[in-house]
N, C-alpha and C positions, 0 to 999 in steps of 0.2 A: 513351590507350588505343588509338586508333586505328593507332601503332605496335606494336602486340604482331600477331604474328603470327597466322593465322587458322586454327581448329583443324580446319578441314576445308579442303582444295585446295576445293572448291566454292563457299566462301564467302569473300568477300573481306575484307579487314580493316575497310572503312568499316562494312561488314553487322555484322560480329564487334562492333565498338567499338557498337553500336545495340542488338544484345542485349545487351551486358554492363550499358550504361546500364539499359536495360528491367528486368533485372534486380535493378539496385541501388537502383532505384525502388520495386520490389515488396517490397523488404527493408525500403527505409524506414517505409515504409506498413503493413508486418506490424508493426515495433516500435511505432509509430503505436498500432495498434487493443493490440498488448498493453499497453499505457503509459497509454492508455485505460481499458481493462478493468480494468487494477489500481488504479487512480484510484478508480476505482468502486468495486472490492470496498474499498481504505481506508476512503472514506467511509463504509461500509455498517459496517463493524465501530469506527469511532471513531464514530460516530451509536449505536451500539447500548451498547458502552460508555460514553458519553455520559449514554444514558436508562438504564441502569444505575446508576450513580452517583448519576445525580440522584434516582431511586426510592429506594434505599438511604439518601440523606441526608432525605427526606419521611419515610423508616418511620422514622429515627431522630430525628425531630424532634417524630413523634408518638408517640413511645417515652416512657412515665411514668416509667422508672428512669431514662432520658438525663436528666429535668429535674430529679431530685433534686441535692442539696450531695452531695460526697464524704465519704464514713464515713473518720473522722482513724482512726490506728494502734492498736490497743488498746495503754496502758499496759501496760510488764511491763520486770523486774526482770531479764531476763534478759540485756534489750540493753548 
């Protein structure tokens, strides 16, 4: 980078390649904290669905009709 030329006559290329680094730094660092952030909201919604499921498999375990036998086909002449 240090060979690209400098976009302002005031500032020299060694300057230019220094911000462009700076730069590419703060870029990392934003993807960083977003990469982060969504880490987070994942966990938050696979924990939640989580304790969803597992409540739902509790209601249905103390559910009276889940522990019944299956009711067989009624007989009929038609089938």
């Amino acid at each position: 980078m240090s060979d690209l030329p400098p976009a302002k006559e005031d500032i020299n290329a060694f300057d230019q390649a220094l911000i462009m680094m700076k730069a590419f730094e703060d870029a990392i660092e934003s993807w960083l904290d977003y990469h982060k952030e969504a880490v987070t909201s994942f966990e938050y919604l696979r924990d939640e669905f989580l304790s969803q499921k597992n409540e739902q498999q509790w209601l249905d375990e103390d559910d009276e009709a889940s522990k019944l036998p299956n009711i067989p086909d009624f007989p009929s002449l038609l089938k």
